[in-house]
C-alpha positions as MATLAB code, in Angstrom:
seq = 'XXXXXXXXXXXXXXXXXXXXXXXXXXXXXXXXXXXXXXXXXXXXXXXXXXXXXXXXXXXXXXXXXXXXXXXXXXXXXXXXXXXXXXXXXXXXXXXXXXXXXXXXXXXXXXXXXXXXXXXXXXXXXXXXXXXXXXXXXXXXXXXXXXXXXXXXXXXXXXXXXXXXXXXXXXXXXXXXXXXXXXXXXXXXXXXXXXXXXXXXXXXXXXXXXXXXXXXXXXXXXXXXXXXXXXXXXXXXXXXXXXXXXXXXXXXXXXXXXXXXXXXXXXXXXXXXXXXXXXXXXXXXXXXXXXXXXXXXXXXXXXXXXXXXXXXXXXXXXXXXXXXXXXXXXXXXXXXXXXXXXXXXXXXXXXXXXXXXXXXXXXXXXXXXXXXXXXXXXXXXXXXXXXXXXXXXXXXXXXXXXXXXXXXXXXXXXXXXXXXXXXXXXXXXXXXXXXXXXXXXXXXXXXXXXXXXXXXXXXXXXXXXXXXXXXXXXXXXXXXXXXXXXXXXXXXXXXXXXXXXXXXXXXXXXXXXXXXXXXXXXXXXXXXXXXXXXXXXXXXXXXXXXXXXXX';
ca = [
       0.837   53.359  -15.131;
       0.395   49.869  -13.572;
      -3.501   49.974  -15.180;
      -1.543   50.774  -18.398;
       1.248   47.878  -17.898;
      -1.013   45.052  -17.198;
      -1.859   43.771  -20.996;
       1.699   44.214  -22.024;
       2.552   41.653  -19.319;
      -0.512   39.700  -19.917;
       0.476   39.593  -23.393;
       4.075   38.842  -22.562;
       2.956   36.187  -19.965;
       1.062   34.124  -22.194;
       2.901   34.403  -25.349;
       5.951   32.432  -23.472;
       3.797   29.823  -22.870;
       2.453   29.539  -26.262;
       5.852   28.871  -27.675;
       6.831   26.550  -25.009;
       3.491   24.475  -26.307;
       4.450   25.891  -30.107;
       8.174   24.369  -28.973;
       6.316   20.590  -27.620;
       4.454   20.546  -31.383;
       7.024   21.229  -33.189;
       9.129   18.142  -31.169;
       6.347   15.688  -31.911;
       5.716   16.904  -35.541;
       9.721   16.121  -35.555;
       9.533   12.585  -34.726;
       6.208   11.661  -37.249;
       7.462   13.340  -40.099;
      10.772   12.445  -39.611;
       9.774    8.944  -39.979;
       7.589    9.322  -42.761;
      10.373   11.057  -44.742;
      12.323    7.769  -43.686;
       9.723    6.027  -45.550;
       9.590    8.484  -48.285;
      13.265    8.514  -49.230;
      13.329    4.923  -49.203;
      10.219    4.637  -51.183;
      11.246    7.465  -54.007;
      14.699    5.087  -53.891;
      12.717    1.733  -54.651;
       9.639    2.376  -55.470;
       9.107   -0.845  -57.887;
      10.379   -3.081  -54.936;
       7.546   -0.851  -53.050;
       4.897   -1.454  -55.509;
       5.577   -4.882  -56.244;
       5.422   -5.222  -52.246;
       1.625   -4.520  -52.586;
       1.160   -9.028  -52.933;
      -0.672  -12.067  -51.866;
       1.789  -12.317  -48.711;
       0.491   -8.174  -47.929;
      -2.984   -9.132  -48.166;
      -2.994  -12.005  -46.221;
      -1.443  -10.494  -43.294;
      -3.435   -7.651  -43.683;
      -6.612   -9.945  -43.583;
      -5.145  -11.646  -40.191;
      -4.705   -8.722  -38.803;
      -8.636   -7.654  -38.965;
      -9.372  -11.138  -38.486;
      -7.822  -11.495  -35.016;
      -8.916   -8.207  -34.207;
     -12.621   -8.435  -35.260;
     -12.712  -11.668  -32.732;
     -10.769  -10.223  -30.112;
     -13.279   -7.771  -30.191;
     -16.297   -9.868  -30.431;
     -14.479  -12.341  -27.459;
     -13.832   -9.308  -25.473;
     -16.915   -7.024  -25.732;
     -19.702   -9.925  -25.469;
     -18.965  -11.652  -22.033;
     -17.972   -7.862  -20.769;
     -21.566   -6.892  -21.311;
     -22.533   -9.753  -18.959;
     -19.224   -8.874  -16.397;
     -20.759   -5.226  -16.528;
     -23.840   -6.093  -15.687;
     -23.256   -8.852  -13.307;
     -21.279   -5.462  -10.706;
     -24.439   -3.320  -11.574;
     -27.086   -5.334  -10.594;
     -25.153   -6.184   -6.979;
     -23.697   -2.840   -6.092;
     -22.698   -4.217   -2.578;
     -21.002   -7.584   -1.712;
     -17.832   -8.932   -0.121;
     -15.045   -9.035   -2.844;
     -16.595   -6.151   -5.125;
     -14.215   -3.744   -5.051;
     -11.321   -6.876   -5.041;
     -12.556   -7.847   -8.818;
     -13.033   -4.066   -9.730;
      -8.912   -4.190   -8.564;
      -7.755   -6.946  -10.135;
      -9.797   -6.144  -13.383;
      -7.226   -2.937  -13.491;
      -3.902   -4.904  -12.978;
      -4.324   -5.807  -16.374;
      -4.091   -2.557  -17.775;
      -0.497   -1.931  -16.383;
       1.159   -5.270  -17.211;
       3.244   -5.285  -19.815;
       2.363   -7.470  -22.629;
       5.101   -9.837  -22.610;
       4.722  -10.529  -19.209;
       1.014  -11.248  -19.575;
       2.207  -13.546  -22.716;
       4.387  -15.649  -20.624;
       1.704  -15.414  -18.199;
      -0.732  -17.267  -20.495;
       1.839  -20.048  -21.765;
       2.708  -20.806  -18.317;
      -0.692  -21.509  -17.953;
      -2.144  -22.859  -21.654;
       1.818  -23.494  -22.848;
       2.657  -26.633  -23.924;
       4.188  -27.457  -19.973;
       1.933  -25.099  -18.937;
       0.055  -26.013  -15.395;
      -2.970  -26.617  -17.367;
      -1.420  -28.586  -20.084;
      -2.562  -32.246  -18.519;
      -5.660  -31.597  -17.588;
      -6.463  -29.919  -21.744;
      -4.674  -33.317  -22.735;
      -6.981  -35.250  -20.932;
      -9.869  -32.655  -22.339;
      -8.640  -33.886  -26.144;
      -7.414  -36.988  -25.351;
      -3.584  -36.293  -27.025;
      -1.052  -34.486  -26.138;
      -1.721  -30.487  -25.661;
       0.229  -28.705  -28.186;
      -0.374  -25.418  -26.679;
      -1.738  -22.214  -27.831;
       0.620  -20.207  -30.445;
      -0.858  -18.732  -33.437;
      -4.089  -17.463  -33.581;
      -5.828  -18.919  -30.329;
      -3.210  -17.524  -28.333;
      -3.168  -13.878  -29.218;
      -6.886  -13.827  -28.967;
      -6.817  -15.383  -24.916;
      -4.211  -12.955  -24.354;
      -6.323   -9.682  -26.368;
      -9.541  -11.001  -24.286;
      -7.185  -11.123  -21.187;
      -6.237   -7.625  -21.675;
      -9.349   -6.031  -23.201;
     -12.419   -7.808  -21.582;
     -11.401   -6.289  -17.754;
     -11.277   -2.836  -19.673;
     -14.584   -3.139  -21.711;
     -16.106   -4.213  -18.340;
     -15.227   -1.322  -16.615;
     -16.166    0.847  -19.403;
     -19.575   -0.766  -19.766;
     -20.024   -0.541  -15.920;
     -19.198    3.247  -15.639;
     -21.617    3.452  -18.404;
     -24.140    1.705  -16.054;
     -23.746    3.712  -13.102;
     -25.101    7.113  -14.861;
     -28.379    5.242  -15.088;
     -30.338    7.400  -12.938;
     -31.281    6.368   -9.247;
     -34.954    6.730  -10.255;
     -35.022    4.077  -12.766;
     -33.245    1.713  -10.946;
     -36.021    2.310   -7.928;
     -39.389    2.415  -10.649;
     -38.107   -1.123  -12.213;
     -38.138   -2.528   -8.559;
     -41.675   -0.997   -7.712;
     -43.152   -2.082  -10.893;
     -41.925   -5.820  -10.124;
     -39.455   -6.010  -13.245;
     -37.754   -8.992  -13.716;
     -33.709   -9.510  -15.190;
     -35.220   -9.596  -18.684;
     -37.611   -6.326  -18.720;
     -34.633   -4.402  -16.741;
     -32.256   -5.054  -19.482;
     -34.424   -4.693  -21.838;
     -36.340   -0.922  -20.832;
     -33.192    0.643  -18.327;
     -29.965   -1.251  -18.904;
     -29.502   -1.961  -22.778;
     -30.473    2.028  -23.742;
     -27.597    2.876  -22.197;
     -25.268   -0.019  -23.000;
     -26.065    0.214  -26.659;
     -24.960    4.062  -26.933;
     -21.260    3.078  -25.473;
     -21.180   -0.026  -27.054;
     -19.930    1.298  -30.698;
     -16.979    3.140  -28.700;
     -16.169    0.519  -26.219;
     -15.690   -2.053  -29.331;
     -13.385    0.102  -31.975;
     -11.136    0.759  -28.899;
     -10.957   -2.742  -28.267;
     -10.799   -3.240  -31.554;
      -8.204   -0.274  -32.276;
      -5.795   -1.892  -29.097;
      -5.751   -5.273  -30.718;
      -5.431   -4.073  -34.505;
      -2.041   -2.574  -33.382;
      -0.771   -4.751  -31.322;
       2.806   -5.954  -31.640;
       4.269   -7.801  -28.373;
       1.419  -10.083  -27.500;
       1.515  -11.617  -31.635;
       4.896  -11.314  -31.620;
       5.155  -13.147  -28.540;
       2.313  -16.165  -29.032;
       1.994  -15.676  -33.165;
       3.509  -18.609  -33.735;
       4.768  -18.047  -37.368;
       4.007  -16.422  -40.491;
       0.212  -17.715  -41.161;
      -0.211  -15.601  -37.568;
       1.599  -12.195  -37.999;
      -0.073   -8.753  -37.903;
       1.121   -5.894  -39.977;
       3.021   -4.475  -37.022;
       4.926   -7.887  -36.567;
       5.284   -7.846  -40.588;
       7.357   -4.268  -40.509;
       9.316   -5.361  -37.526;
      10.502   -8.518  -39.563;
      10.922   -7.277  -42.683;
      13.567   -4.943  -41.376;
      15.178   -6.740  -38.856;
      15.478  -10.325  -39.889;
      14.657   -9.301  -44.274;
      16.321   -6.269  -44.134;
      13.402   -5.597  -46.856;
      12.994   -1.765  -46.598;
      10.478   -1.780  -49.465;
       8.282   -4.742  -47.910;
       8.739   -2.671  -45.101;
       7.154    0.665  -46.663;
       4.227   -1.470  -48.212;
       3.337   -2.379  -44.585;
       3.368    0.703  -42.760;
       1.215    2.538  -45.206;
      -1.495   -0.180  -44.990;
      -0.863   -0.007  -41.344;
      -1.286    3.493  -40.881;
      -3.960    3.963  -43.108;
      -6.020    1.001  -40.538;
      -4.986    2.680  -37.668;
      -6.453    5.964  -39.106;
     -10.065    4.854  -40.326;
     -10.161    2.867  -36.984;
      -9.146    6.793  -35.210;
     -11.753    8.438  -37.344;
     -14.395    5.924  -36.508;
     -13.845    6.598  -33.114;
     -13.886   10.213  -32.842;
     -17.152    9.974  -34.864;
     -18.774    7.571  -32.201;
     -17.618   10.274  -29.776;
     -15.223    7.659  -27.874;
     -11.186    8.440  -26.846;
      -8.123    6.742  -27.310;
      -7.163    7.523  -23.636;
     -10.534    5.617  -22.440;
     -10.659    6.371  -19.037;
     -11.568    2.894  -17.033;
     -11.399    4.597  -13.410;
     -15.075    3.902  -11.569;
     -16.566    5.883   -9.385;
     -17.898    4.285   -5.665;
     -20.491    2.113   -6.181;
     -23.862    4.202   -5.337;
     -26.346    2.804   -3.223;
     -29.975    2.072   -5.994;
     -32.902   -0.285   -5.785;
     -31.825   -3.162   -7.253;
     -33.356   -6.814   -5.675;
     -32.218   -9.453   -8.147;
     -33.951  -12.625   -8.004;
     -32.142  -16.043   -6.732;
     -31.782  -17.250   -9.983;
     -30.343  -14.133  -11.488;
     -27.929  -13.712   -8.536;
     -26.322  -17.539   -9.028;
     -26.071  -16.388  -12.898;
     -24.084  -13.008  -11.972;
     -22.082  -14.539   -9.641;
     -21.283  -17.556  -11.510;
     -20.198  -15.319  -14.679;
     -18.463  -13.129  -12.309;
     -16.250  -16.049  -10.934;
     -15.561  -17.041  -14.554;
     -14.098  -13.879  -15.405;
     -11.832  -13.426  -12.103;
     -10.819  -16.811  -12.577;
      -9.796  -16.357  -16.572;
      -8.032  -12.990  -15.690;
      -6.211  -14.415  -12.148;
      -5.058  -17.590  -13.829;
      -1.973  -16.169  -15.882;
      -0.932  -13.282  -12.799;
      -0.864  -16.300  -11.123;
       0.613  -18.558  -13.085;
       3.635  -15.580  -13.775;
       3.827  -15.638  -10.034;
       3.877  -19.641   -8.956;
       6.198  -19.751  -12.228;
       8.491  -16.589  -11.302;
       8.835  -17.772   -7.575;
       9.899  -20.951   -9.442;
      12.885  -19.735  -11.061;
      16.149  -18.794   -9.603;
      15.475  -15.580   -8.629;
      18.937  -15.368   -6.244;
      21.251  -15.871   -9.492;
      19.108  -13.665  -11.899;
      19.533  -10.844   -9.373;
      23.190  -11.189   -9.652;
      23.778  -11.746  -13.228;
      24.987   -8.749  -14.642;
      23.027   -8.786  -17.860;
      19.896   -8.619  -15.805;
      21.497   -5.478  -13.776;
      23.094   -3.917  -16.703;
      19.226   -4.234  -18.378;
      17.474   -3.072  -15.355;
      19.813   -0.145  -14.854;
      18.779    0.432  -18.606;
      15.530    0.048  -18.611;
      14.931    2.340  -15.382;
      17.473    5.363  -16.820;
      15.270    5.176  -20.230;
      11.686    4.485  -18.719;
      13.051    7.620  -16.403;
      14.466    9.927  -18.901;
      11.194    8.992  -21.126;
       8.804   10.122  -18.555;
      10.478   13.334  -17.542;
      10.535   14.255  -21.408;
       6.994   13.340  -21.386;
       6.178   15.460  -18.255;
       8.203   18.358  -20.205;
       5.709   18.315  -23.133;
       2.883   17.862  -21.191;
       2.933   20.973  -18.923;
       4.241   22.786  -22.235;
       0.931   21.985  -24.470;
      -1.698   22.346  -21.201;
      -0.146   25.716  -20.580;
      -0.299   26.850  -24.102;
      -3.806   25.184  -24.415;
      -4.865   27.705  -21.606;
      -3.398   30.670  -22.850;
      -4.847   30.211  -26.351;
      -8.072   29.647  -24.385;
      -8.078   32.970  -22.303;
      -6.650   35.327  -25.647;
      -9.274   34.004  -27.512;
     -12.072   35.434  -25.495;
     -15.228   33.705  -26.496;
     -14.318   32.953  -30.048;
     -14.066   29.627  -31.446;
     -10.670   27.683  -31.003;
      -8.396   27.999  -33.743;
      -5.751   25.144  -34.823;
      -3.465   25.962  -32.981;
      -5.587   25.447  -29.662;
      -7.305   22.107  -31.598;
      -3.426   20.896  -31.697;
      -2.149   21.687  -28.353;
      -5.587   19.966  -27.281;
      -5.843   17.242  -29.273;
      -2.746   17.052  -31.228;
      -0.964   14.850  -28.802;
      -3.844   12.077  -28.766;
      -3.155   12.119  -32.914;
       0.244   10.984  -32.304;
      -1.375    7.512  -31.414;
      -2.564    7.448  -34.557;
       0.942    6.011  -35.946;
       2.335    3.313  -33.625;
       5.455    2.982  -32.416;
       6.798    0.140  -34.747;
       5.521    1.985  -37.668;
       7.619    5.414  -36.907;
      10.417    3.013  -35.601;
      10.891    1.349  -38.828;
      10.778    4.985  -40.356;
      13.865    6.535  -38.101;
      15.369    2.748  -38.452;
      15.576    3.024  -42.572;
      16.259    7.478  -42.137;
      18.969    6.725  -39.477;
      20.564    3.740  -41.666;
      22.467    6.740  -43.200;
      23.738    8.524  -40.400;
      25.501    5.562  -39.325;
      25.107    2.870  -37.127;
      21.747    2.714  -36.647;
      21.531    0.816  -33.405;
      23.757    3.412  -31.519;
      20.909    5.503  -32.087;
      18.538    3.308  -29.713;
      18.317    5.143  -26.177;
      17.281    8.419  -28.228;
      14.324    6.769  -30.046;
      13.229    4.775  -27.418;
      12.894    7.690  -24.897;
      11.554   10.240  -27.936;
       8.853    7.218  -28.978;
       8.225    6.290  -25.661;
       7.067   10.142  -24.304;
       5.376   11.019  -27.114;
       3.267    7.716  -26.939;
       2.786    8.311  -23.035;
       1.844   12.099  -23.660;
      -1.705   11.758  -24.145;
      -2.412    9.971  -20.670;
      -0.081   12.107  -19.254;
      -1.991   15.663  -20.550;
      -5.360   13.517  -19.474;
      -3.697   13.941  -15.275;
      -2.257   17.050  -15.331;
      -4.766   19.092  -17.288;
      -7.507   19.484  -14.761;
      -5.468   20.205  -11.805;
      -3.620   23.301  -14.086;
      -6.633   24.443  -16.029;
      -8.306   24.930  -12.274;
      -5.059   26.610  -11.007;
      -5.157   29.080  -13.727;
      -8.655   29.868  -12.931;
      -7.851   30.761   -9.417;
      -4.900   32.351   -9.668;
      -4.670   34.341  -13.404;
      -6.144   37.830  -12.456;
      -3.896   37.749   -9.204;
      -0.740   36.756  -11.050;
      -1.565   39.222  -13.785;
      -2.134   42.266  -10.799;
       0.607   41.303   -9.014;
       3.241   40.850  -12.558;
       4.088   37.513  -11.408;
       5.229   35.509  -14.308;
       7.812   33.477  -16.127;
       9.793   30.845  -13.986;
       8.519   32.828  -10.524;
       4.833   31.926  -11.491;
       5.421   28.671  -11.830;
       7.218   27.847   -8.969;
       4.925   29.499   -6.581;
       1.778   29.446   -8.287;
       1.700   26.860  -11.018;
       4.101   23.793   -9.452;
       2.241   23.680   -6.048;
      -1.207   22.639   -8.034;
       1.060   20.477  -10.469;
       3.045   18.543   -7.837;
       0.360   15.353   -7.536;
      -0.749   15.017  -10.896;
       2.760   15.242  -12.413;
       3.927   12.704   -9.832;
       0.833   10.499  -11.434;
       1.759   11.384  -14.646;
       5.605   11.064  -14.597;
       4.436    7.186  -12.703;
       2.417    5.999  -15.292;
       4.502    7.255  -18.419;
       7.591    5.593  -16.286;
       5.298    1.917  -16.450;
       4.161    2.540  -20.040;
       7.889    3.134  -20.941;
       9.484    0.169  -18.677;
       7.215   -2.703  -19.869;
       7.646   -1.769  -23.719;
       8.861   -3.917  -26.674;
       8.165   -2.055  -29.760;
      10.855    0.322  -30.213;
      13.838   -1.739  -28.641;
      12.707   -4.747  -30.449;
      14.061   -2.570  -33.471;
      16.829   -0.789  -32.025;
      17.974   -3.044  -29.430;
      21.237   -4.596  -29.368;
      24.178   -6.273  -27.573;
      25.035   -2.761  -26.554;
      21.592   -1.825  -25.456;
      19.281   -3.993  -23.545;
      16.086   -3.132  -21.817;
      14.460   -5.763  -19.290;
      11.809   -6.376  -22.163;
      14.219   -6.804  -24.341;
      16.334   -9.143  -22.487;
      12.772  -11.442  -21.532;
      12.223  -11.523  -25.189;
      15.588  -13.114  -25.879;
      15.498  -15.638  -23.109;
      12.242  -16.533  -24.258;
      13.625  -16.633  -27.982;
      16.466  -19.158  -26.585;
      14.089  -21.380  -24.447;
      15.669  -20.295  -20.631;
      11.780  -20.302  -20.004;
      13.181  -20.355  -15.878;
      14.829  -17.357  -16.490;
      12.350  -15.895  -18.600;
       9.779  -16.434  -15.863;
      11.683  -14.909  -13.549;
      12.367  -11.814  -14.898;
       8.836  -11.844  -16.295;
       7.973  -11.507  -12.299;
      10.421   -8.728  -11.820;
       9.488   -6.396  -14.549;
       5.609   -6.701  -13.808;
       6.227   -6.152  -10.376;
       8.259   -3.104  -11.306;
       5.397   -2.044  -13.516;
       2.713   -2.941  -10.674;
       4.354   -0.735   -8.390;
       4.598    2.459  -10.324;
       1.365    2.016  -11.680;
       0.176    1.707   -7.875;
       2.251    5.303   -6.960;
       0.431    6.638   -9.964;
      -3.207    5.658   -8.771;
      -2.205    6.514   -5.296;
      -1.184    9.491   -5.997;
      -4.275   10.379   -8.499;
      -6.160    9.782   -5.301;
      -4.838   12.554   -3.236;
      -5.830   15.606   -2.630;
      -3.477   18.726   -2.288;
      -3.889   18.822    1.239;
      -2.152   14.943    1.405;
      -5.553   13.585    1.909;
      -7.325   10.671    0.453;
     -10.108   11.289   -1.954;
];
């Protein structure tokens, strides 16, 4: 009889956890269409303000926003090529694995606090701001507008392209690394015949991320745009609603937006890149490289350029953070009522994130065993990739969607602790799925057949079977959707209010009111906040089960 039992619990087993996954969908496909139909109402409402929308003022910030894209891009991807190269060619000196470091702080700082970062440094009082008067010869008028969003894109995006282009490097094969050195090449044969093969196949993928990350970006233009002749179709939606109150302007932009964001996606599934680009590095391996003396004062030389461009605004948000006073700001209650916020949120967001991520690699799994050897079917494809697709519409864009739905529910900006912790996990999910998958799909592998024999399923298997191989990744998970959620503006900058105030939200509007003291203050706490769990996360990601570094 047990022989005879065994698919009906098999059956039974997995079909729970295809709902729960069925259940996660259905949540996400919630919160995109919902907004759409937002946008939909509104547009079916006014569709000639819509249409007429579609104007010089449209195209022009549609144009900006390619334009400061394309040469973010270019300013990022170019001097990362030499960065990259500079760490291959001397796999082993003092202060490597330092810049390799500090090239991933970057990556968890949120982008307001990298924005008043770079004005402390470029502003108009910024440290440097004497020294680029003296440079011009008249007074340094800072960098708004267009030449500050692209430092702070090339602040942000040229550590990552570097450490894409350099794990790119390292699968060059030990062999070819040891045959240029016997046959005497020099720096401009190597590139040539071993390095530039390989760089040119992840260049096309490195560069539409890059390019994809600055084409939506809202908090760094927002932050340094400087006015309408420097606003991105993200910033465009965000005012139209919330200073315009233009819902049709507001409809015009998000379908050019999404439409962008989509050709960018589709261009880079076609070059075979991801949207969760994974910039970890493996140790540097031991290879035949003997670089000559002139070469080696050329690396180094562009190597110290790039740690000291990416250092100089953390340090400036330190020296300028330390400056401010820090004793009063920790005692103000708008800056504990917004922390307290900000944490409960970034919290709640996470765990919701962690909830759908578990649900869709389960389900993944299970549609992955029934099928047998068969090729996936949607419903795999979605619980796969449908998660990453969400990224396809930013968070502005289905903001401003649930902002103009919501409108007629009530008032809309009691709504605002719902949609930022619904936006916030479902735009964490993807990264999230990326740590937890492995460590479950190699579980199940183990375990299935003795689960199945033994009828242990439901909430029992996971606690004893599933959880144990869970535990580390989901704390790395649950830590980096907790950063993601604590250092972002999008959402709130919508929905934020008196009433609710994240620590984001509350740096944006001392910033907006010139308390740059305070602003650099709490600049320093929220990145250190972010720092930290973005330090448990890759600390974490480094353990083994056993508690053991890997």
């Amino acid at each position: 009889m047990a022989v005879r039992d065994e698919p009906v619990r098999e059956v039974y087993s997995r079909r729970g956890r295809i709902y729960a996954g069925m259940l996660a969908l259905l949540a996400l496909g919630v919160l995109v269409l919902g907004a759409f139909v937002g946008l939909g109402q509104e547009a079916l409402q006014s569709w000639h303000g819509a249409v007429s929308a579609f104007d010089g003022y449209l195209l022009r910030v549609a144009r900006f926003t390619l334009l400061q894209a394309g040469l973010s891009t270019l300013l990022s991807v170019l001097p990362a090529i030499l960065v990259a190269r500079a760490l291959a060619r001397h796999p082993r000196f003092f202060g490597r694995g330092f810049i390799l470091q500090l090239f991933a702080v970057p990556l968890a700082l949120p982008g307001i606090v990298a924005a008043l970062g770079i004005l402390a440094l470029y502003g108009r009082a910024g440290f440097l701001a004497p020294f680029l008067s003296s440079l011009s010869g008249e007074r340094w008028q800072g960098i708004y507008g267009l030449s500050g969003i692209l430092v702070a894109h090339v602040f942000f995006n040229l550590p990552l392209a570097a450490r894409l282009l350099l794990a790119a490097l390292e699968t060059v094969p030990a062999d070819q690394w040891k045959l240029s050195a016997q046959l005497g090449m020099g720096a401009g044969a190597t590139f040539r015949l071993v390095e530039w093969p390989v760089l040119r196949a992840a260049l096309p993928g490195v560069a539409t991320l890059v390019f994809m990350v600055c084409a939506v970006s809202f908090t760094v233009v927002l932050t340094l745009g400087g006015g309408p002749r420097a606003t991105t179709l993200e910033v465009a939606i965000y005012q139209a609603l919330r200073f315009d109150f233009d819902p049709a302007r507001a409809i015009a932009l998000t379908l050019v937006q999404v439409a962008l964001t989509a050709l960018i996606v589709f261009v880079l599934f076609q070059l075979g890149a991801t949207m969760t680009a994974d910039a970890s590095l493996p140790a540097a391996p031991r290879r035949s490289v003997f670089p000559r003396p002139a070469e080696t004062s050329f690396n180094f030389g562009v190597l110290l350029l790039a740690l000291v461009f990416v250092a100089g605004p953390m340090a400036a948000t330190v020296i300028a953070g330390l400056g401010a006073d820090l004793p009063r700001l920790a005692g103000e209650r708008a800056v504990l009522d917004a922390t307290a916020t900000s944490l409960i949120l970034a919290g709640l967001a996470a765990f919701l994130c962690l909830l759908l991520s578990i649900a869709l690699v389960m389900a993944r799994r299970s549609l992955e065993m029934s099928r047998g050897g068969r090729r996936a079917r949607l419903l795999e494809r979605l619980t796969d990739t449908g998660a990453s697709m969400v990224l396809i519409v930013p968070p502005i864009v289905i903001g401003a969607g649930w902002f103009i739905l919501l409108r007629h529910f009530g008032d809309v900006f009691a709504f605002a602790p719902l949609m930022v912790v619904a936006v916030n996990a479902a735009m964490a999910l993807p990264f999230t799925m990326r740590a937890i998958r492995p460590a479950y799909d190699a579980a199940s592998a183990r375990h299935e057949k003795l689960c199945l024999a033994l009828g242990i399923r439901g909430w029992s298997r996971f606690r004893l079977v599933d959880w144990p191989a869970l535990r580390r990744p989901a704390a790395t998970g649950l830590a980096f959707a907790m950063a993601l959620s604590l250092g972002d503006l999008g959402v709130i900058a919508l929905f934020g209010s008196d009433r609710v105030k994240t620590l984001p939200y509350l740096l944006f509007e001392r910033m907006g009111s010139y308390r740059t003291a305070d602003a650099a203050g709490l600049a320093l706490f929220l990145g250190i906040l972010c720092l930290g769990l973005m330090f448990i996360a890759t600390y974490w990601g480094k353990r083994t089960p056993d508690g053991s570094a890997t």
